[in-house]
C-alpha positions as CSV (number, residue, x, y, z in Angstrom):
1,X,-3.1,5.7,-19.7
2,X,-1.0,8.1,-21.0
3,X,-1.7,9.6,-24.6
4,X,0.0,7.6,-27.7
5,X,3.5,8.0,-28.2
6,X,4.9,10.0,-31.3
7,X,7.4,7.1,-32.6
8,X,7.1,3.3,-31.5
9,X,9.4,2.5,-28.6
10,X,9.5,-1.0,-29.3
11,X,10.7,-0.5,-33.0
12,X,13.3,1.8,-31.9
13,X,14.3,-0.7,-29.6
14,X,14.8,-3.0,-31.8
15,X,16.6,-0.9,-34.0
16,X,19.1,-0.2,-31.5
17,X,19.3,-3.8,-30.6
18,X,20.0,-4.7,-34.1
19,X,22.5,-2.1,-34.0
20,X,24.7,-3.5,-31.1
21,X,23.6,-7.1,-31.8
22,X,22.4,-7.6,-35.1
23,X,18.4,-9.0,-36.5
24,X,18.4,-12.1,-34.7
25,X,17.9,-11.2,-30.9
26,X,16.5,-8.1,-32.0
27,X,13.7,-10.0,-33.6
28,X,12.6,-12.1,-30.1
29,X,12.9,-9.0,-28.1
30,X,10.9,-6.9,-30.4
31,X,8.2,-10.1,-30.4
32,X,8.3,-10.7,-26.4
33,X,8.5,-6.8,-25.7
34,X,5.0,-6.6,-27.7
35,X,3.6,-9.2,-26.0
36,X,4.4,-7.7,-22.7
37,X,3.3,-3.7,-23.7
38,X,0.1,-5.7,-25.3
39,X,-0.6,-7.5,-22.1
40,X,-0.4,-4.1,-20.3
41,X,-3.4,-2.5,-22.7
42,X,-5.8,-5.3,-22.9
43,X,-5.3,-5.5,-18.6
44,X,-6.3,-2.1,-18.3
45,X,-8.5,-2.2,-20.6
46,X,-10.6,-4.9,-19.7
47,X,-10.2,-3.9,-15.7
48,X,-11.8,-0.7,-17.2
49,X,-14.6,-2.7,-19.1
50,X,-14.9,-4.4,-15.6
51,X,-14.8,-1.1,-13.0
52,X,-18.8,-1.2,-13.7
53,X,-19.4,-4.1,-12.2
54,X,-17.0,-3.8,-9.1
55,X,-14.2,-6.3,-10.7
56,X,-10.8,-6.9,-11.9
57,X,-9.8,-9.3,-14.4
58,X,-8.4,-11.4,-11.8
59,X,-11.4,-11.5,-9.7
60,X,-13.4,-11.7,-13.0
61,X,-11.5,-15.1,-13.9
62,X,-12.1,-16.3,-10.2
63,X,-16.0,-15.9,-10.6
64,X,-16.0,-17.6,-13.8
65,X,-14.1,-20.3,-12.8
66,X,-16.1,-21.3,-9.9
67,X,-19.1,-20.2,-12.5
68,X,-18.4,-23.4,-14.3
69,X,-17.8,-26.0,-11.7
70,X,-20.8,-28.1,-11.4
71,X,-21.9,-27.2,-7.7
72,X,-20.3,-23.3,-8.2
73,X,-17.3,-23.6,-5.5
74,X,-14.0,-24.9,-5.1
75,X,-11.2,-25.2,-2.8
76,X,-8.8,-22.5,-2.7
77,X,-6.5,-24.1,-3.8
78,X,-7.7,-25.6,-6.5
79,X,-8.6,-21.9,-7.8
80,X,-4.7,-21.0,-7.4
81,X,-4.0,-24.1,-9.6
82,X,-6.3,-23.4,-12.1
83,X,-6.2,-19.6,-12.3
84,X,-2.3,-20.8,-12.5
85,X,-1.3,-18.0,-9.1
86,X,-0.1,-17.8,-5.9
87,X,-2.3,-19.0,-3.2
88,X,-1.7,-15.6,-1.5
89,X,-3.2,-13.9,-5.0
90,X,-6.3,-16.9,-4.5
91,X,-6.7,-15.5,-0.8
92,X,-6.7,-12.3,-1.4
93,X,-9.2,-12.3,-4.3
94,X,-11.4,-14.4,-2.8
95,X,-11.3,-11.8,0.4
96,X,-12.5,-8.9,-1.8
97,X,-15.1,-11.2,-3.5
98,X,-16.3,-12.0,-0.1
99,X,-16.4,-8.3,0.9
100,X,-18.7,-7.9,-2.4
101,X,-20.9,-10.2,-1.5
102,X,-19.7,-12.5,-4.7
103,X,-18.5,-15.7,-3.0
104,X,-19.0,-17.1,0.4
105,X,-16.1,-19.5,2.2
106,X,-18.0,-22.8,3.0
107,X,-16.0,-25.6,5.1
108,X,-15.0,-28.5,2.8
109,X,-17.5,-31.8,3.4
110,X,-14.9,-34.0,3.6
111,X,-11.9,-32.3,3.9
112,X,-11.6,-30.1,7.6
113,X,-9.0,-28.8,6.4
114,X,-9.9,-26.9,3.1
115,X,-12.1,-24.1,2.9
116,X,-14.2,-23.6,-0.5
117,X,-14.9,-20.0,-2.1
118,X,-18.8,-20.7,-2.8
119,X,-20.5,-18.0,-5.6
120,X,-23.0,-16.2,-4.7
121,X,-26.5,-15.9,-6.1
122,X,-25.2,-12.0,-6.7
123,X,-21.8,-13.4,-7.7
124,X,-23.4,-15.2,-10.4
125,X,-25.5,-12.8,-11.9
126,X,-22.1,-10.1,-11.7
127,X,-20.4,-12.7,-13.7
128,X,-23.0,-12.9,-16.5
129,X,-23.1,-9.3,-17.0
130,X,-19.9,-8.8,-17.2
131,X,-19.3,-11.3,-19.6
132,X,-21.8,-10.1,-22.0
133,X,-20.0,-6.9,-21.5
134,X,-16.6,-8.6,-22.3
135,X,-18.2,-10.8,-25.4
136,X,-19.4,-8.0,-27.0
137,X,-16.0,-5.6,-26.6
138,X,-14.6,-9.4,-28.1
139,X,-11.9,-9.1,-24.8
140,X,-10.7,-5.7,-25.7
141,X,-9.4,-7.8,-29.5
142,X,-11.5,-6.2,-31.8
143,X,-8.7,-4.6,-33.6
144,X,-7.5,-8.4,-34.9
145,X,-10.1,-10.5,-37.1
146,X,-11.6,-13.4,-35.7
147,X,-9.0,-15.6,-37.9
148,X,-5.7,-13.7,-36.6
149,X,-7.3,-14.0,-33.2
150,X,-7.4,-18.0,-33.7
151,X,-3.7,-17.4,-34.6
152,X,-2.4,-15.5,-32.2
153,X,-4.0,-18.2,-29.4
154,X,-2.5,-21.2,-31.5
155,X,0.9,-19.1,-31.8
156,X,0.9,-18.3,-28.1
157,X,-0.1,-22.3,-27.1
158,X,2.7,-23.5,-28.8
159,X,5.0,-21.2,-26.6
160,X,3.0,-22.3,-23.5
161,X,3.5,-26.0,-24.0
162,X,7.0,-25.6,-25.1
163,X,7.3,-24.4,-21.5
164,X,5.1,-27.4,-20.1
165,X,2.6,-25.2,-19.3
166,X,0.2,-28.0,-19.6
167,X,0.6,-31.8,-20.9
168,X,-2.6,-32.5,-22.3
């Protein structure tokens, strides 16, 4: 990443926002455009925290998930569902996890037609140390105290159902 900047860009965007359409839109734009330069730093960041271990947050998220089902595989497209992406994004991480020895495809019991992504023993133990790496950087949040963290989720829920996100 680049080094920081001198002035904040997303202050002097709102500025000129409030210039040409006064506070009120200026205020969501100033709030979503953090949220989107935010999500930029804690990506790279925790990709970065990840490089060690051969993984991207996605591919992170994808070992973990399977890392909590009971039998440690799924069907791909259950993965998509849950990991809330594209099946093409499932297939293609679960490609590069295969690659890395991470996750094997296993033929569904049942089904003929699905395929599972199936961690590895070597998967498993990846995931682990990665998420004692992760835990202890607190997911790249350490700048926010543990109570403005639990506000920041609660704040950014209530935007998520308001989009129906989830139901439950």
């Amino acid at each position: 990443m680049p080094g920081p900047l001198r002035d904040d860009p997303i202050a002097e965007a709102r500025r000129h926002w409030t210039t040409r359409w006064g506070p009120e839109p200026a205020r969501p734009m100033a709030a979503v455009t953090s949220i989107m330069r935010v999500q930029q730093i804690l990506l790279a960041r925790l990709n970065d925290a990840l490089r060690a271990h051969g993984l991207t947050f996605p591919r992170y998220e994808a070992l973990m998930l399977l890392s909590f089902t009971r039998d440690g595989a799924l069907p791909l497209g259950k993965i998509g569902e849950r990991l809330q992406v594209h099946r093409t994004s499932v297939t293609n991480i679960v490609d590069k996890l295969e690659q890395d020895g991470l996750v094997r495809r296993v033929p569904h019991e049942s089904d003929r037609r699905a395929t599972l992504a199936a961690l590895t023993d070597e998967g498993r133990r990846v995931a682990g140390a990665a998420t004692l790496e992760l835990n202890a950087a607190a997911f790249s949040l350490g700048a926010l105290p543990p109570e403005d963290q639990e506000q920041l989720t609660a704040l950014l829920e209530a935007v998520r159902r308001a989009e129906g996100d989830f139901v439950g």
